[in-house]
C-alpha positions in Angstrom: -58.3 4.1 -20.1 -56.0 1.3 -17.9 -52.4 1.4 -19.5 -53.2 -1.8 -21.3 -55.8 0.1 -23.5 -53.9 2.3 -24.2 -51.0 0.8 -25.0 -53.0 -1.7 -27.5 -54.4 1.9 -29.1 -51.2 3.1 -29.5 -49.1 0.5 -30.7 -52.0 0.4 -33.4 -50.6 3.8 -34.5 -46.9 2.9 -33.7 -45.0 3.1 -30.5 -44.1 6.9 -29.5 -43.1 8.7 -26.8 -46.1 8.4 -24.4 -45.9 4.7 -25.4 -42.4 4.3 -23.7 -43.7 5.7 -20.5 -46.6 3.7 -20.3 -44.2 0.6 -21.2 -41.8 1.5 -18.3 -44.3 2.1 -15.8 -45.6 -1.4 -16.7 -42.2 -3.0 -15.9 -42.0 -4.1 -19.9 -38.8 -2.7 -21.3 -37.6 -4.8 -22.9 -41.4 -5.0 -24.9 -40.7 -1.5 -25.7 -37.5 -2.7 -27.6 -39.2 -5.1 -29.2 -41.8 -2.8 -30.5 -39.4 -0.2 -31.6 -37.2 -3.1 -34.0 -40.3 -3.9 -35.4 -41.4 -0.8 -36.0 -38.1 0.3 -37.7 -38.1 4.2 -35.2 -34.6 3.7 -35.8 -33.6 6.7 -33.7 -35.8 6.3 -31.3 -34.8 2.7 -30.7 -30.5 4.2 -30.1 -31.7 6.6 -28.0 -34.0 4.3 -25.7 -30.9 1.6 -25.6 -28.3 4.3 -24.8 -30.5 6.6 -22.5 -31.3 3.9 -20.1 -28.2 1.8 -20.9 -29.3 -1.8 -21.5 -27.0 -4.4 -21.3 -29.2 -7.5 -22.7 -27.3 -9.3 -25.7 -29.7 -10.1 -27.3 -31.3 -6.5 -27.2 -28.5 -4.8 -28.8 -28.1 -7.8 -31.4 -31.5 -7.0 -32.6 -30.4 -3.5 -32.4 -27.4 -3.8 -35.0 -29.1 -5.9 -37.3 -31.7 -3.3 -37.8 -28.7 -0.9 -38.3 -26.6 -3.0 -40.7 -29.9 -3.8 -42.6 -30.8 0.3 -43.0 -27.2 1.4 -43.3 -27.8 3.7 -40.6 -25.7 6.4 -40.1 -25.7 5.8 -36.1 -23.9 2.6 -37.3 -20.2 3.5 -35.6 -21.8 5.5 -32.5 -23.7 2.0 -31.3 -20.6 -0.2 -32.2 -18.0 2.2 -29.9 -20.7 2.2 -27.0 -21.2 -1.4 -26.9 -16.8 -1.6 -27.6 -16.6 0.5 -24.4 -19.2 -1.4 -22.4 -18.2 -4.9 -23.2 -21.9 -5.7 -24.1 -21.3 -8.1 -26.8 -17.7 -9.6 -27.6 -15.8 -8.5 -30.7 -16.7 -11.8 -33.0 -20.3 -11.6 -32.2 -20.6 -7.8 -34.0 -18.2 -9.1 -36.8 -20.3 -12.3 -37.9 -23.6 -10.1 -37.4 -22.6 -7.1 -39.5 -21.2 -9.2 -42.3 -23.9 -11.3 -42.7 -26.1 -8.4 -43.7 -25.1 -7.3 -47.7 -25.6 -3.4 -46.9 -23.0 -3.8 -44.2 -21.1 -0.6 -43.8 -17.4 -2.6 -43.9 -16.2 0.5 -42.6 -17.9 0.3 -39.6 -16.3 -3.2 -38.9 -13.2 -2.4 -39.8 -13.1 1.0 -37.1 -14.3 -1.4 -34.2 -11.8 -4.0 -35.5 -8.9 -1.8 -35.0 -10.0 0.3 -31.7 -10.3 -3.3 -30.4 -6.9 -4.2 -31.5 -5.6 -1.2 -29.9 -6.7 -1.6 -27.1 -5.8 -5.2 -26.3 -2.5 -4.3 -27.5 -2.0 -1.2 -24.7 -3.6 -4.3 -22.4 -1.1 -6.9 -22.9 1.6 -4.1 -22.9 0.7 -3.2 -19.5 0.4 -6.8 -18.5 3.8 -7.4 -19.8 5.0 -4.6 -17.7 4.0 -5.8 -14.6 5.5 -8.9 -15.5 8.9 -7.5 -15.3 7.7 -5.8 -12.3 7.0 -8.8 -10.3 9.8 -10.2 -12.1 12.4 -7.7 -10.4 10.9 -7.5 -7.0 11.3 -11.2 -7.0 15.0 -10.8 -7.7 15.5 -8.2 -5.4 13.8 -10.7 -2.6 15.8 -13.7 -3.4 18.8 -11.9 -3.4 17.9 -10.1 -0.1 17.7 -13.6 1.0 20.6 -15.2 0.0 22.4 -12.0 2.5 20.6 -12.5 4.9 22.0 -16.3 5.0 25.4 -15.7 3.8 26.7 -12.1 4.4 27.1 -10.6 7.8 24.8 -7.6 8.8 26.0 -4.4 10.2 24.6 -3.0 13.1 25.8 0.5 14.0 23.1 2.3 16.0 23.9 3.8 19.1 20.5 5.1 19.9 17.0 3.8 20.3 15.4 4.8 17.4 11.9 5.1 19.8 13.1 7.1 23.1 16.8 8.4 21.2 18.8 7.4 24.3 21.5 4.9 24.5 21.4 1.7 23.8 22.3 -1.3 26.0 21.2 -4.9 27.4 19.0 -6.4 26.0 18.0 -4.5 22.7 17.2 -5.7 19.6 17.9 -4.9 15.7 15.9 -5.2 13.0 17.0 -6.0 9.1 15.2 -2.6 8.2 17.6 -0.8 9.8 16.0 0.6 13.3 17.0 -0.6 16.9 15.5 -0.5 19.9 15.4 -1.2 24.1 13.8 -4.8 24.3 11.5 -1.9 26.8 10.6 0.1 24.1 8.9 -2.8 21.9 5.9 -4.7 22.8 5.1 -8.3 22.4 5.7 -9.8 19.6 8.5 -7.3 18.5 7.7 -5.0 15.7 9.2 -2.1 14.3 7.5 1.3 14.8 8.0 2.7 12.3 8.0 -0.1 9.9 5.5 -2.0 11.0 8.0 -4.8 9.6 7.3 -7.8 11.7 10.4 -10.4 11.8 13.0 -12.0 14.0 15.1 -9.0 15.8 18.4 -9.8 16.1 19.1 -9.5 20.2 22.2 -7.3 21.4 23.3 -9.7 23.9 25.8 -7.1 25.2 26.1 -3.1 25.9 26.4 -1.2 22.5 30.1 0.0 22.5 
């Protein structure tokens, strides 16, 4: 038989197993879905979706009707998997398990609050890093307004690269490390900072 033979014989019988492979190695998926909705295998049809995780909407919307029409037990394990995969959006699994009467309102209300949780821990963790930013922006404008208004000590009497003295010209950076003007390349960085900015220049010997 070509696959397409056998595929119409077996679909004549209802889709199994050896049906599935033939539909893959066709490139027809997402007629295997199909089939298996139509054909109410129920369990066959969760663990096709989950087993080769599909991602098509409309897919797993067939999916949970046939679920929420049969009550199935398998409900809640479909509902957390497509929750944790962000396959279809909270409202969408709401309006289409209530508009079936043998809705297990149990179900919805379980996904309901997960989801609630967990955009609660998500804006709690946004909020945090709010403040974060928040406070490092503080910090940095008040590290500016020093810089422009209060003098900076400079008390190194070595090189922080080659430890000897220091003397004309070197030069002092706001992160605390000095160095021979002959110890930095061009454009000045720190070493060990990396923290490039204006040095201030020693115009004189380091007392």
């Amino acid at each position: 038989f070509e696959d397409y033979e056998a595929l119409a014989l077996l679909e004549q019988s209802g889709i199994q197993q050896d049906s599935l492979i033939i539909f893959e190695s066709l490139g027809r998926e997402s007629e295997a879905i199909r089939s298996l909705i139509a054909t109410r295998q129920t369990n066959t049809l969760i663990d096709y979706c989950l087993t080769h995780t599909v991602t098509d909407r409309s897919t797993w919307v067939g999916v949970l009707r046939l679920l929420a029409a049969e009550n199935s037990p398998r409900l809640l394990q479909v509902v957390q998997f497509l929750e944790e995969r962000s396959i279809l959006p909270l409202m969408v699994i709401i309006e289409l398990l209530s508009n079936t009467k043998d809705t297990c309102f149990g179900v919805i209300k379980e996904h309901v609050l997960n989801e609630l949780r967990r955009n609660k821990e998500l804006i709690s963790h946004e909020e945090e890093k709010i403040k974060s930013i928040a406070t490092e922006e503080d910090q940095l404008l008040q590290d500016i307004h020093d810089l422009n208004f209060k003098p900076i000590l400079f008390s190194n009497r070595l090189c922080s690269a080659c430890k000897a003295d220091l003397d004309f010209p070197s030069l002092h950076f706001c992160c605390g490390h000095s160095f021979h003007q002959s110890c930095l390349g061009e454009p000045p960085v720190c070493r060990f900072c990396n923290f490039e900015t204006e040095p201030t220049e020693e115009p004189k010997n380091v007392s």
